[in-house]
PDBQT receptor file of N, H, CA, C and O in Angstrom, charges set to zero:
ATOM      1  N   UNK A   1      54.736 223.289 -94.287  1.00  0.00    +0.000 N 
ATOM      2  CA  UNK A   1      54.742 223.603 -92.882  1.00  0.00    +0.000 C 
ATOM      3  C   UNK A   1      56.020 223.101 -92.214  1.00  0.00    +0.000 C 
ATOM      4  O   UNK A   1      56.613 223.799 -91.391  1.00  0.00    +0.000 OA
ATOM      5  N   UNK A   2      56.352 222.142 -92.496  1.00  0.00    +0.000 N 
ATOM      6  H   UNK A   2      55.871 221.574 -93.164  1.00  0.00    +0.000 HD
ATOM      7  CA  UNK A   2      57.937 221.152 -91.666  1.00  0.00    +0.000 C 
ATOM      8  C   UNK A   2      58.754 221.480 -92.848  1.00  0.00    +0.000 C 
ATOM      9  O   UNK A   2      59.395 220.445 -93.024  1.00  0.00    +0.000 OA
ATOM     10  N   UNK A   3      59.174 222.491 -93.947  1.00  0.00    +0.000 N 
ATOM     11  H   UNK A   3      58.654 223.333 -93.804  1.00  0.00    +0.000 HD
ATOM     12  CA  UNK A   3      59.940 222.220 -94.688  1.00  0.00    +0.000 C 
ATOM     13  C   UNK A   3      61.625 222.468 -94.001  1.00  0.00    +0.000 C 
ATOM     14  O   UNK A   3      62.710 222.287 -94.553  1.00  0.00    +0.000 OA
ATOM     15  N   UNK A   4      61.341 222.902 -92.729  1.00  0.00    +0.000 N 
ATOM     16  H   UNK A   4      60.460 223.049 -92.280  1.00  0.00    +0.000 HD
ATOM     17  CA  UNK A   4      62.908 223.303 -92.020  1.00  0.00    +0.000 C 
ATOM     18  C   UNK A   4      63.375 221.956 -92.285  1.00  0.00    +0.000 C 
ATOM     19  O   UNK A   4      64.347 221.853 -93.033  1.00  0.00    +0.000 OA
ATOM     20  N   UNK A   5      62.575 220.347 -91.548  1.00  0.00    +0.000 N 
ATOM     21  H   UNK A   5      61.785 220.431 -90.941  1.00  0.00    +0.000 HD
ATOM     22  CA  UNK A   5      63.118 219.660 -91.076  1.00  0.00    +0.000 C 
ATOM     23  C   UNK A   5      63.733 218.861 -92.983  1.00  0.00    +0.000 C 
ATOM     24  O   UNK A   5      64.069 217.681 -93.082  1.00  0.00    +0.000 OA
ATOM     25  N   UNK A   6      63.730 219.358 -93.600  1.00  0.00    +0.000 N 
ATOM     26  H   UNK A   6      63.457 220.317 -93.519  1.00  0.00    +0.000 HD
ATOM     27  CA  UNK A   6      64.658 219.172 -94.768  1.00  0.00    +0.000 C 
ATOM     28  C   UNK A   6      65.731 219.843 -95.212  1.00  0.00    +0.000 C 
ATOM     29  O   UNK A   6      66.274 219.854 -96.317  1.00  0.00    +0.000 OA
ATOM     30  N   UNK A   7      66.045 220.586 -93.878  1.00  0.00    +0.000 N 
ATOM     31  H   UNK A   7      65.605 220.577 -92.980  1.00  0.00    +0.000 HD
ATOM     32  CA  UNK A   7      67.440 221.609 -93.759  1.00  0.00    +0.000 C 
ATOM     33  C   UNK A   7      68.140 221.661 -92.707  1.00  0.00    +0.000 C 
ATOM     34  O   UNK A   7      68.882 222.573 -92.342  1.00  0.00    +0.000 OA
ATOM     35  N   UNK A   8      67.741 219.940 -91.824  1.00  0.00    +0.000 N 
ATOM     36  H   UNK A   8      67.138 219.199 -92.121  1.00  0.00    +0.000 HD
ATOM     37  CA  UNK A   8      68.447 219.634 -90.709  1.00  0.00    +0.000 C 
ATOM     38  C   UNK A   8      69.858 219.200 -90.642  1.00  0.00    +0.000 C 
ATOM     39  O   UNK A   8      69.957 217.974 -90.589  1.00  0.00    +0.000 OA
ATOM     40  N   UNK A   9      70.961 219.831 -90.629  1.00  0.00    +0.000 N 
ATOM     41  H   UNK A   9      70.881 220.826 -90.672  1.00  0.00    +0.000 HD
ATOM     42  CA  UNK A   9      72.216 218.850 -91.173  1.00  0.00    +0.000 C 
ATOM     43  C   UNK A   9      72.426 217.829 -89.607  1.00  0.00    +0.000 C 
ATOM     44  O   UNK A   9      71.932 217.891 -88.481  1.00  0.00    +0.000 OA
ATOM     45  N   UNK A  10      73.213 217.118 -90.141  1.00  0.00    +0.000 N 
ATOM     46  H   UNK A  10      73.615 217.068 -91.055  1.00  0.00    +0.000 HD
ATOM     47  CA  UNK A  10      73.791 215.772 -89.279  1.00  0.00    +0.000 C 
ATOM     48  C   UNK A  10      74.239 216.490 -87.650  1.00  0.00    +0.000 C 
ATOM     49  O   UNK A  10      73.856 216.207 -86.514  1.00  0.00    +0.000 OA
ATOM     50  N   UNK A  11      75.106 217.404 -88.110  1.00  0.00    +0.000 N 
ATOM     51  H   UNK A  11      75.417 217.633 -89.033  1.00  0.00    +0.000 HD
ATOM     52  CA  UNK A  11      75.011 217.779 -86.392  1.00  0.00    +0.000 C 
ATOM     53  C   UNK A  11      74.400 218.500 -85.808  1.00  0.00    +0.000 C 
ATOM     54  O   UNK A  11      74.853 218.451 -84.664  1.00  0.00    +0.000 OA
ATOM     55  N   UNK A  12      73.371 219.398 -85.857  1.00  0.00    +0.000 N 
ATOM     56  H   UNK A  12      73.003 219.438 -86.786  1.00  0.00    +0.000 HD
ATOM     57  CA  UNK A  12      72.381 219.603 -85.845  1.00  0.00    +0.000 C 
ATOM     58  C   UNK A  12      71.619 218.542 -85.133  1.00  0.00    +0.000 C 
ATOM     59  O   UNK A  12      71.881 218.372 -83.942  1.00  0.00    +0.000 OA
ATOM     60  N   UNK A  13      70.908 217.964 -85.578  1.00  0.00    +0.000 N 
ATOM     61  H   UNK A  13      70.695 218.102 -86.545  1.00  0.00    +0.000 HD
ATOM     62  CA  UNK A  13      70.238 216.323 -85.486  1.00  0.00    +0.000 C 
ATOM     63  C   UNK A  13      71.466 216.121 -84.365  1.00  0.00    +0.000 C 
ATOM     64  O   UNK A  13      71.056 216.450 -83.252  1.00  0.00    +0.000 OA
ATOM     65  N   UNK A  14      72.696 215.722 -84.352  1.00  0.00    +0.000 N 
ATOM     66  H   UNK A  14      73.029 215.455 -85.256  1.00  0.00    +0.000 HD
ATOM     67  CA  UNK A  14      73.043 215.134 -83.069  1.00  0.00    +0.000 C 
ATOM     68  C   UNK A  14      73.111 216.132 -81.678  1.00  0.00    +0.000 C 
ATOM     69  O   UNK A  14      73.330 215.627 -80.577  1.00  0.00    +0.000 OA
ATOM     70  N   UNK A  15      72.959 217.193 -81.800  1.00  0.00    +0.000 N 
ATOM     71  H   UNK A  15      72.781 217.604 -82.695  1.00  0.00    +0.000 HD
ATOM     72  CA  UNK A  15      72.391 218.598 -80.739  1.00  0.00    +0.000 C 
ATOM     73  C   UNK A  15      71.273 218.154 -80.976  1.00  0.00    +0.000 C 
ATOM     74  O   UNK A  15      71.696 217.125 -81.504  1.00  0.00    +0.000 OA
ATOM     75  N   UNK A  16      70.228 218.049 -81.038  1.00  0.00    +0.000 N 
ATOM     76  H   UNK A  16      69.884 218.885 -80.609  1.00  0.00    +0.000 HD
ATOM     77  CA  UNK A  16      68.699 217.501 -80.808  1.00  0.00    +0.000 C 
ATOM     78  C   UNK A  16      68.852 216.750 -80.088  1.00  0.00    +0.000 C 
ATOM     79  O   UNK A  16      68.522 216.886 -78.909  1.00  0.00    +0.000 OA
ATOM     80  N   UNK A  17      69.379 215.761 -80.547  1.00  0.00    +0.000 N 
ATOM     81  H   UNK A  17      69.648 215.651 -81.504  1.00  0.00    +0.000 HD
ATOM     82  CA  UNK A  17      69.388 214.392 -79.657  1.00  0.00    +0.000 C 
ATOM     83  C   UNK A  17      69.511 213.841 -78.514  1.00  0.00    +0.000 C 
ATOM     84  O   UNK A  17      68.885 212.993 -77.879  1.00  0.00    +0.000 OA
ATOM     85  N   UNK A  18      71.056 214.897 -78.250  1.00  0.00    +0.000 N 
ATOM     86  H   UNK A  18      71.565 215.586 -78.767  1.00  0.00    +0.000 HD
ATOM     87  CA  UNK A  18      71.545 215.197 -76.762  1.00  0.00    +0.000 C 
ATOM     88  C   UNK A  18      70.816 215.770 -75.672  1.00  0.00    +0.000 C 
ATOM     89  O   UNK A  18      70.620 215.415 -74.510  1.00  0.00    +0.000 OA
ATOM     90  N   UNK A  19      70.360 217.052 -76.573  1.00  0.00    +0.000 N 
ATOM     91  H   UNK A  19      70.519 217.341 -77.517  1.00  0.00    +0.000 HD
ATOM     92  CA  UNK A  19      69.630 217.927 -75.455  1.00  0.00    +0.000 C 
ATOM     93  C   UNK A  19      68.122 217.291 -75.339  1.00  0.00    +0.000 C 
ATOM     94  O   UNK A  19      67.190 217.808 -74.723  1.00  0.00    +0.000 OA
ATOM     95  N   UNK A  20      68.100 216.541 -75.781  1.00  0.00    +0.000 N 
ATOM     96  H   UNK A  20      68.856 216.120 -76.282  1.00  0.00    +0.000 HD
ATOM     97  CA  UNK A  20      66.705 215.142 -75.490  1.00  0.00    +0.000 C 
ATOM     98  C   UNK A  20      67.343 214.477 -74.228  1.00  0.00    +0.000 C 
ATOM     99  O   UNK A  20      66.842 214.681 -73.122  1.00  0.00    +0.000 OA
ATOM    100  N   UNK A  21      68.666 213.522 -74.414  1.00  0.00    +0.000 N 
ATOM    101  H   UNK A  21      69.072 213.356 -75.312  1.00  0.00    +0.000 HD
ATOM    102  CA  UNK A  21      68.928 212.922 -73.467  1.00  0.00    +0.000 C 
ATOM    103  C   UNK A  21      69.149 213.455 -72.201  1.00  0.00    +0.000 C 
ATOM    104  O   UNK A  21      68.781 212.946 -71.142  1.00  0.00    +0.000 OA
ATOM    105  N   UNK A  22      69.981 214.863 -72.393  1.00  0.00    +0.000 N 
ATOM    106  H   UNK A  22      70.280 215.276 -73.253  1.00  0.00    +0.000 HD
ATOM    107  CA  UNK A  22      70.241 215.755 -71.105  1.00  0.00    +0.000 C 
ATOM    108  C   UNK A  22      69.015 215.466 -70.457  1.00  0.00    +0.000 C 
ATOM    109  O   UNK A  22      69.000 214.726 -69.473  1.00  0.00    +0.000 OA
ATOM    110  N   UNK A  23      67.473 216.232 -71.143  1.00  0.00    +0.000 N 
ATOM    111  H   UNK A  23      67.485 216.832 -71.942  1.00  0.00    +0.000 HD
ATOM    112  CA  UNK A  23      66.115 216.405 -70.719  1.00  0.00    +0.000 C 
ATOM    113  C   UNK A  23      65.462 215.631 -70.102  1.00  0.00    +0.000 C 
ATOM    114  O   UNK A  23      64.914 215.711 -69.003  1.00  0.00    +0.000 OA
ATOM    115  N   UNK A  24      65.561 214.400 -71.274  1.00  0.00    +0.000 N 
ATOM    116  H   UNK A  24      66.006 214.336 -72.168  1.00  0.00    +0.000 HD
ATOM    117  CA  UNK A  24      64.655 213.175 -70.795  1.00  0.00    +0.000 C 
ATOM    118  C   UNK A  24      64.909 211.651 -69.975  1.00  0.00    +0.000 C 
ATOM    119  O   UNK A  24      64.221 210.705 -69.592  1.00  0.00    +0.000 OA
ATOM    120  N   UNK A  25      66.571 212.129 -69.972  1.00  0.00    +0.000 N 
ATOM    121  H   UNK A  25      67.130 212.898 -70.283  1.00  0.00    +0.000 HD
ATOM    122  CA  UNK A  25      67.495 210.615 -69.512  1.00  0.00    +0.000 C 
ATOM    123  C   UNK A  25      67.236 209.486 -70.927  1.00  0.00    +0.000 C 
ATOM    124  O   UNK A  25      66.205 209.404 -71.595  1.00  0.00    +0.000 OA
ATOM    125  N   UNK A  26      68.546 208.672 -71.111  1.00  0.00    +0.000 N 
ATOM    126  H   UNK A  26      69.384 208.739 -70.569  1.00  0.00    +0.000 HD
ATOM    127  CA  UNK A  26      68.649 207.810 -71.551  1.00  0.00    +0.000 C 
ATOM    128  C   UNK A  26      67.676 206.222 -71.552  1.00  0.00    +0.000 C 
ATOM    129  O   UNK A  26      67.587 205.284 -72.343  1.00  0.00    +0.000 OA
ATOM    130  N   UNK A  27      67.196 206.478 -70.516  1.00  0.00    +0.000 N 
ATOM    131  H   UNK A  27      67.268 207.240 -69.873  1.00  0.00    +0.000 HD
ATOM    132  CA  UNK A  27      66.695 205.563 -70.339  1.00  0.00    +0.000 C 
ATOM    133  C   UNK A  27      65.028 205.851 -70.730  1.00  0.00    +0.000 C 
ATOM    134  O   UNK A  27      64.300 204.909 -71.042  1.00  0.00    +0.000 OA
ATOM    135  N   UNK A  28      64.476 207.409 -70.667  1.00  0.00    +0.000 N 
ATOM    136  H   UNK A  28      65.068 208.175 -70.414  1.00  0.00    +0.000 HD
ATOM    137  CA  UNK A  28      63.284 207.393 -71.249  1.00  0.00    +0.000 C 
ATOM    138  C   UNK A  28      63.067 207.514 -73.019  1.00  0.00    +0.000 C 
ATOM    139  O   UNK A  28      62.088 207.306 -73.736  1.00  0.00    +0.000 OA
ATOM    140  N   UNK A  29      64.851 208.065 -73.385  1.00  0.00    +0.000 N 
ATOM    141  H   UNK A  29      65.646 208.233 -72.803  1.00  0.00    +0.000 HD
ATOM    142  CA  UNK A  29      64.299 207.717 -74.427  1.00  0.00    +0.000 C 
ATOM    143  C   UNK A  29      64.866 206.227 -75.430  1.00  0.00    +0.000 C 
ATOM    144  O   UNK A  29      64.613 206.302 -76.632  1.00  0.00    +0.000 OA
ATOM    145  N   UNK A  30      65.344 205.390 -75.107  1.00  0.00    +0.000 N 
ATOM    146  H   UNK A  30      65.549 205.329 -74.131  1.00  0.00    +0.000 HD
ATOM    147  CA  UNK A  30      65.154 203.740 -75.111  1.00  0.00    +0.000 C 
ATOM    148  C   UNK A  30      63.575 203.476 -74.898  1.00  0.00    +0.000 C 
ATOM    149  O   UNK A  30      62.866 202.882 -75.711  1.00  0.00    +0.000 OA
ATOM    150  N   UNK A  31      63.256 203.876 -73.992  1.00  0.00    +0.000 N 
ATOM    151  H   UNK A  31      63.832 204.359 -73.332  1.00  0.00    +0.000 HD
ATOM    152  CA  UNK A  31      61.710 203.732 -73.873  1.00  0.00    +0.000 C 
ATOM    153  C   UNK A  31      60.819 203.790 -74.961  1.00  0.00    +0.000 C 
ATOM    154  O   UNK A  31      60.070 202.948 -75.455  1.00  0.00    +0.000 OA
ATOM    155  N   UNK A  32      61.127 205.291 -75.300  1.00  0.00    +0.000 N 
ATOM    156  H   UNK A  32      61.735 205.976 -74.899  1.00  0.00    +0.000 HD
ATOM    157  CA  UNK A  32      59.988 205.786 -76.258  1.00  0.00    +0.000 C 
ATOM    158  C   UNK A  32      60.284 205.513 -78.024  1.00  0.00    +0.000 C 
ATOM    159  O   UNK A  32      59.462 205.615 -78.935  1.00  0.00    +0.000 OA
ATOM    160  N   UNK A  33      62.085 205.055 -78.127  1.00  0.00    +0.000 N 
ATOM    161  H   UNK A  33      62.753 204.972 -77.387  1.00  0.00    +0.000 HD
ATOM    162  CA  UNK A  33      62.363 204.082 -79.437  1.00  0.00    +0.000 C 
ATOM    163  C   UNK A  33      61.942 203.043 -79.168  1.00  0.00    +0.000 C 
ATOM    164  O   UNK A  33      62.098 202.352 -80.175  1.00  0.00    +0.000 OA
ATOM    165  N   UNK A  34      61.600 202.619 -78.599  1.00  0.00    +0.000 N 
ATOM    166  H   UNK A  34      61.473 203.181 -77.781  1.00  0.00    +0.000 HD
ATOM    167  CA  UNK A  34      60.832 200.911 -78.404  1.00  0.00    +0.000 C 
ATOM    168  C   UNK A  34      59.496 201.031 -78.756  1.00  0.00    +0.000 C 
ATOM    169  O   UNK A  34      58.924 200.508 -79.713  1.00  0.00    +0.000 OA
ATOM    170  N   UNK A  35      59.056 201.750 -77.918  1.00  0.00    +0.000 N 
ATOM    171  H   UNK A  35      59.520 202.174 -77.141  1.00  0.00    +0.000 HD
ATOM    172  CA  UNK A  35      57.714 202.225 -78.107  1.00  0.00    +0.000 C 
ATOM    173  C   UNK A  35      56.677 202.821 -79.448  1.00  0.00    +0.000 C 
ATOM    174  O   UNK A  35      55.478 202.612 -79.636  1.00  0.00    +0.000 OA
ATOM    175  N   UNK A  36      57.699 203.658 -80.290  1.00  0.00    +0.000 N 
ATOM    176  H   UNK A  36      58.673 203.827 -80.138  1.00  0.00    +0.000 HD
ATOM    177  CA  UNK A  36      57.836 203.562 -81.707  1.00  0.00    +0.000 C 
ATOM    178  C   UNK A  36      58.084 202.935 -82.421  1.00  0.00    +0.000 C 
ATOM    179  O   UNK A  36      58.152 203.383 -83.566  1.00  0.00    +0.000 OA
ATOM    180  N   UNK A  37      58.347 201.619 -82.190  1.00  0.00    +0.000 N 
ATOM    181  H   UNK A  37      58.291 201.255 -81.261  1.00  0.00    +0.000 HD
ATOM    182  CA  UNK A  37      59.271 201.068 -83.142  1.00  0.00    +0.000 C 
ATOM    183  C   UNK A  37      57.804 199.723 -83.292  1.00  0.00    +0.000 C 
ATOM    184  O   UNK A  37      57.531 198.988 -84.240  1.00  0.00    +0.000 OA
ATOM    185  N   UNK A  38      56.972 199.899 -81.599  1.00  0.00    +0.000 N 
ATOM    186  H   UNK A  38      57.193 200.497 -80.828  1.00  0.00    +0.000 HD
ATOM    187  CA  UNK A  38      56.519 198.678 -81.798  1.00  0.00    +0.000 C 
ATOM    188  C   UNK A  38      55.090 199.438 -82.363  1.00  0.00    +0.000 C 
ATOM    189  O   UNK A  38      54.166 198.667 -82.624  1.00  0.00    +0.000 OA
ATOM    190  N   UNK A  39      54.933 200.412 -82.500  1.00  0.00    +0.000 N 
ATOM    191  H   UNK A  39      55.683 201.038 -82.289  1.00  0.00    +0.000 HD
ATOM    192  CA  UNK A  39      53.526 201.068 -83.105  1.00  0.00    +0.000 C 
ATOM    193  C   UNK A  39      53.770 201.625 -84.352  1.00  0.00    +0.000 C 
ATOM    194  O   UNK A  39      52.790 202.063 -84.955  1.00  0.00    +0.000 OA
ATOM    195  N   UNK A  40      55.181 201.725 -85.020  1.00  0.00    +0.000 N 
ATOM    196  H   UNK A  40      55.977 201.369 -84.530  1.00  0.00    +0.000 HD
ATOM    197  CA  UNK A  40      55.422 201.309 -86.587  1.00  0.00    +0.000 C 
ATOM    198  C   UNK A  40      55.002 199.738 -87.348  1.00  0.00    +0.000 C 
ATOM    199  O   UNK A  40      54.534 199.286 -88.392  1.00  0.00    +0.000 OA
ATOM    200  N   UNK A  41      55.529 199.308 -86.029  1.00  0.00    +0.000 N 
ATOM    201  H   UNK A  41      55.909 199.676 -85.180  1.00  0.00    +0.000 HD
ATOM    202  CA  UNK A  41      55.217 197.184 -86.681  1.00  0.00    +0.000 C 
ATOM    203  C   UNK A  41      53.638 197.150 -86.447  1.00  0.00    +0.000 C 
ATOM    204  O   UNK A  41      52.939 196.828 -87.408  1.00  0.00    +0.000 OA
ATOM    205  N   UNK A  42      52.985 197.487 -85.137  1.00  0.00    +0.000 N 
ATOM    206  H   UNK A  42      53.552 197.748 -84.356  1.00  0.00    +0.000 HD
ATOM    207  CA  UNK A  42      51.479 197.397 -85.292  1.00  0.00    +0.000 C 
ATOM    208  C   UNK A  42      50.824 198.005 -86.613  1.00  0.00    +0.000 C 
ATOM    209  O   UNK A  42      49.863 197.445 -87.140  1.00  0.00    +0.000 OA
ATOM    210  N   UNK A  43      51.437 199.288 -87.175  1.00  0.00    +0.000 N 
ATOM    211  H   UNK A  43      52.218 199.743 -86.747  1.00  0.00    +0.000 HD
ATOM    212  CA  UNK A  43      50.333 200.113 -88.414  1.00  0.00    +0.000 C 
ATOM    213  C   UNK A  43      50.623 199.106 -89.514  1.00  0.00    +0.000 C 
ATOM    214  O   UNK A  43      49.716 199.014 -90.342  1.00  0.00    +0.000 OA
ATOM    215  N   UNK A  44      51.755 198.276 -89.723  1.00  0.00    +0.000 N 
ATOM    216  H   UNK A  44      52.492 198.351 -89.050  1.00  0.00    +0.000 HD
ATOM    217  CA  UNK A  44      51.971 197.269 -90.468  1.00  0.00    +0.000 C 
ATOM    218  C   UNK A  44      51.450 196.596 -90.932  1.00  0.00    +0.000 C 
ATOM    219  O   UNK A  44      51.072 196.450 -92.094  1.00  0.00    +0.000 OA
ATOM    220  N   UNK A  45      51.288 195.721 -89.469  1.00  0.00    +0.000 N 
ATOM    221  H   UNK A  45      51.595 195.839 -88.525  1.00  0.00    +0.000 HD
ATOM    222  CA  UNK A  45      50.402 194.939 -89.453  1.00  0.00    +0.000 C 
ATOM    223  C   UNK A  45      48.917 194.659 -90.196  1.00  0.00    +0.000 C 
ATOM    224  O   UNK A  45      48.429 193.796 -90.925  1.00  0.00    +0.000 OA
ATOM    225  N   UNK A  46      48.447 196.076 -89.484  1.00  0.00    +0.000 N 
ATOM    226  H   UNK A  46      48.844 196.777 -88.892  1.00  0.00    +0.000 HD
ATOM    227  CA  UNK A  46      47.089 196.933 -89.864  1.00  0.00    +0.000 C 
ATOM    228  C   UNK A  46      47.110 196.628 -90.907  1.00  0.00    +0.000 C 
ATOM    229  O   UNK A  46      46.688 195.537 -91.287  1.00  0.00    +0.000 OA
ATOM    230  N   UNK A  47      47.707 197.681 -91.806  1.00  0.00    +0.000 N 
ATOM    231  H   UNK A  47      48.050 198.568 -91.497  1.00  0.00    +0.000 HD
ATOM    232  CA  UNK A  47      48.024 197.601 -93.125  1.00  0.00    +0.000 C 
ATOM    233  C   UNK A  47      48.081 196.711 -93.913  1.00  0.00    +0.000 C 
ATOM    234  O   UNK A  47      47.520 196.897 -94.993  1.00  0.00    +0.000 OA
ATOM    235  N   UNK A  48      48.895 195.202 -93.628  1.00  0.00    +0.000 N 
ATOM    236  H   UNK A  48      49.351 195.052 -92.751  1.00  0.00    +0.000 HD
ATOM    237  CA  UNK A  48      48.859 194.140 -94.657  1.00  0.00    +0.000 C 
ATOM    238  C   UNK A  48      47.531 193.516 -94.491  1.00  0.00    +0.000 C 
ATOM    239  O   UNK A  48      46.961 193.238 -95.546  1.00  0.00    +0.000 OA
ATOM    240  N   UNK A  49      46.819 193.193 -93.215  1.00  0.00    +0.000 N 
ATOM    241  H   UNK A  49      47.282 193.419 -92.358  1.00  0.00    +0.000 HD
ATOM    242  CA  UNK A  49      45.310 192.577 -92.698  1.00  0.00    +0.000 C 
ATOM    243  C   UNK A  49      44.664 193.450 -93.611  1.00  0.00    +0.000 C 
ATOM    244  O   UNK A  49      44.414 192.717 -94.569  1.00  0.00    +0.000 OA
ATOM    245  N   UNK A  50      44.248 194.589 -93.873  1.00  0.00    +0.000 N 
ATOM    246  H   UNK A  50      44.451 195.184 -93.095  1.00  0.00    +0.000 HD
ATOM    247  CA  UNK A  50      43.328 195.827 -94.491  1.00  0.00    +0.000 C 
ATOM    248  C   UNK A  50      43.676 195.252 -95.932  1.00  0.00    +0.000 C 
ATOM    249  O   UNK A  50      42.846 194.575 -96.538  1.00  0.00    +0.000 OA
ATOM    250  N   UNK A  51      44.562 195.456 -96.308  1.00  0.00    +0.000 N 
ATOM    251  H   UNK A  51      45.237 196.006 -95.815  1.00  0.00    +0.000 HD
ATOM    252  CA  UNK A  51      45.493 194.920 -97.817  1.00  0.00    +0.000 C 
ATOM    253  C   UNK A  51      45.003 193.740 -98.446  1.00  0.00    +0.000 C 
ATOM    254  O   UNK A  51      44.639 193.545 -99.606  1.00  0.00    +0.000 OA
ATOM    255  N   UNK A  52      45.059 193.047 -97.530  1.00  0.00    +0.000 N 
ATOM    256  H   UNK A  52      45.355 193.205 -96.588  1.00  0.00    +0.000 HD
ATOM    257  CA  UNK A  52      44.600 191.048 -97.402  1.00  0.00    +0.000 C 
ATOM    258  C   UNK A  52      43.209 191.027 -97.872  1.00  0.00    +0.000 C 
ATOM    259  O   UNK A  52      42.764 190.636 -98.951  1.00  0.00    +0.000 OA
ATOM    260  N   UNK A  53      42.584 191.545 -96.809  1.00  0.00    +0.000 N 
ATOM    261  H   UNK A  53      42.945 191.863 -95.932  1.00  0.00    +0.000 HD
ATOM    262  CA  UNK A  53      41.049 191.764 -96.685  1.00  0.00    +0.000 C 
ATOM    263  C   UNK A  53      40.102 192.193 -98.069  1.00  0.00    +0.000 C 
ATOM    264  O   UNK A  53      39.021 191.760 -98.469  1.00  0.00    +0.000 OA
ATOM    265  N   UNK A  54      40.940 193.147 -98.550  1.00  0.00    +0.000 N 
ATOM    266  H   UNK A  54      41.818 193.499 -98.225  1.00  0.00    +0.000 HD
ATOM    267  CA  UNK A  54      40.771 193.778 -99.709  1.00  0.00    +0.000 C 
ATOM    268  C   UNK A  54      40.372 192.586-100.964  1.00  0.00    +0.000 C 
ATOM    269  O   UNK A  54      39.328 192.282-101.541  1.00  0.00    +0.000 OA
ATOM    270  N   UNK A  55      41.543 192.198-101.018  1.00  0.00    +0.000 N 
ATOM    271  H   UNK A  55      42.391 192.445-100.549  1.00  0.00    +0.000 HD
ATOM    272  CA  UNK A  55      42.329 191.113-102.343  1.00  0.00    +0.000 C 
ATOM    273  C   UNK A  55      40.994 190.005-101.768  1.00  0.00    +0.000 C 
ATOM    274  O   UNK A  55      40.131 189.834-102.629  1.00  0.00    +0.000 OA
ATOM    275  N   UNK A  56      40.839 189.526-100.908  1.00  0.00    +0.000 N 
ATOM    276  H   UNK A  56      41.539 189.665-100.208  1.00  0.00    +0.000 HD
ATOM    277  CA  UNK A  56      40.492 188.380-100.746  1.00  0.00    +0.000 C 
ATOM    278  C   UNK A  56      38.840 188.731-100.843  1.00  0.00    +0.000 C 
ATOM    279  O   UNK A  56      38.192 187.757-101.226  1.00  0.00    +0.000 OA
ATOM    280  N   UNK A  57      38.083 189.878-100.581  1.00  0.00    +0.000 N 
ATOM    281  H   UNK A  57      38.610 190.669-100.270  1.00  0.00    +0.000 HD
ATOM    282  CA  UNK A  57      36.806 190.366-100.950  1.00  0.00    +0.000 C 
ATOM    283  C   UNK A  57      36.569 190.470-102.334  1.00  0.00    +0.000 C 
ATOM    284  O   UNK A  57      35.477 190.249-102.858  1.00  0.00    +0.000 OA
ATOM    285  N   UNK A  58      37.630 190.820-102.944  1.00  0.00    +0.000 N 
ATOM    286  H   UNK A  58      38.517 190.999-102.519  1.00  0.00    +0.000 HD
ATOM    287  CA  UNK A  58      37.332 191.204-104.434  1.00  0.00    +0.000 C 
ATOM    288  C   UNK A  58      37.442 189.392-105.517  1.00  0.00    +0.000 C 
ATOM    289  O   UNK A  58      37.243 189.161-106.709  1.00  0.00    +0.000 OA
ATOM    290  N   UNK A  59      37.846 188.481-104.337  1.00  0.00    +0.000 N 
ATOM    291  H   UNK A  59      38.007 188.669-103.368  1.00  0.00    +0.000 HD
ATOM    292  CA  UNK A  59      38.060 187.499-105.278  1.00  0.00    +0.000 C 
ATOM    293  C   UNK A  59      36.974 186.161-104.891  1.00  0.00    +0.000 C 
ATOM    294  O   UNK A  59      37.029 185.009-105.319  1.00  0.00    +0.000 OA
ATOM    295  N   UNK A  60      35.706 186.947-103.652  1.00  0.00    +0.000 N 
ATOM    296  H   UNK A  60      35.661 187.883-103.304  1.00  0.00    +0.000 HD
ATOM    297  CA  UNK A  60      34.443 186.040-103.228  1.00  0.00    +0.000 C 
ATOM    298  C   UNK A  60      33.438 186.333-103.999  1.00  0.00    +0.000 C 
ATOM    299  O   UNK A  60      32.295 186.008-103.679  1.00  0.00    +0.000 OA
ATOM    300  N   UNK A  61      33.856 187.338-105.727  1.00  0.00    +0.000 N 
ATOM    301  H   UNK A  61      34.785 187.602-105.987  1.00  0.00    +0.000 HD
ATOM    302  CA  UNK A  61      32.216 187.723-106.007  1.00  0.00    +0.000 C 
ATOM    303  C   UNK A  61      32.480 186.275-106.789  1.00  0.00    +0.000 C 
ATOM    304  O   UNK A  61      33.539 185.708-107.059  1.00  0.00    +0.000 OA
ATOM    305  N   UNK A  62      30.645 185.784-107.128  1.00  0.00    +0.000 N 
ATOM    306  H   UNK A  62      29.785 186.245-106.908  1.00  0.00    +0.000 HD
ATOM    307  CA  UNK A  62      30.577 184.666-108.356  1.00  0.00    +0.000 C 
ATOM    308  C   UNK A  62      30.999 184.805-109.703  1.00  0.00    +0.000 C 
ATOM    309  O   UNK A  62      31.586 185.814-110.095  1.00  0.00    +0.000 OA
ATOM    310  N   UNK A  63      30.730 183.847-110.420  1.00  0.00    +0.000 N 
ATOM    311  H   UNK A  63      30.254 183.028-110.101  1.00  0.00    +0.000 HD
ATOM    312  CA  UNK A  63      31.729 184.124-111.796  1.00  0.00    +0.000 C 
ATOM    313  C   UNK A  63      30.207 184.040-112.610  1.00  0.00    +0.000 C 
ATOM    314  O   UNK A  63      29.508 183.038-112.463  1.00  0.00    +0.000 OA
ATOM    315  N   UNK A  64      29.841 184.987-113.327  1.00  0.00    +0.000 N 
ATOM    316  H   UNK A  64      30.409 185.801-113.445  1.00  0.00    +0.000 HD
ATOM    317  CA  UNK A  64      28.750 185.119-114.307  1.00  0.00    +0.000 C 
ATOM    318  C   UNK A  64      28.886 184.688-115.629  1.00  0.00    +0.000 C 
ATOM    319  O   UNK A  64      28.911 185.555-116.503  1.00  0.00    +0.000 OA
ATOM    320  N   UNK A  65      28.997 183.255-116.007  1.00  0.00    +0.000 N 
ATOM    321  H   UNK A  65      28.977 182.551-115.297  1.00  0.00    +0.000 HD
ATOM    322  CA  UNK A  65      29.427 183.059-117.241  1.00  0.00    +0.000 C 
ATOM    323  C   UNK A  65      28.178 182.443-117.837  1.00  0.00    +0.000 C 
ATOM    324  O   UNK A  65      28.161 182.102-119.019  1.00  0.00    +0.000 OA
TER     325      UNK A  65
């Protein structure tokens, strides 16, 4: 379905970018890289706690010897 965006060349991508900033101002999109950047580090987060959780369940069963 997205296979275009694997036929994006470099300037290309910097015409995107612009006509973002023209659109959205500089300053909304600082906004919305922040804003991404801090709900990449939250799924992280998620992720290593879920990860953790895992390891540390599998190592509360008793030992049947």
């Amino acid at each position: 379905m997205f296979d275009f965006i694997k036929n994006i060349s470099s300037t290309e991508l910097i015409i995107l970018v612009l006509i973002l900033v023209i659109l959205f101002g500089a300053k909304a999109m600082v906004g919305l890289g922040r804003t991404s950047g801090e709900a990449v580090k939250g799924l992280k987060k998620v992720k290593r706690e879920f990860t953790e959780a895992l390891e540390d369940d599998g190592n509360d069963k008793p030992n049947n010897n």
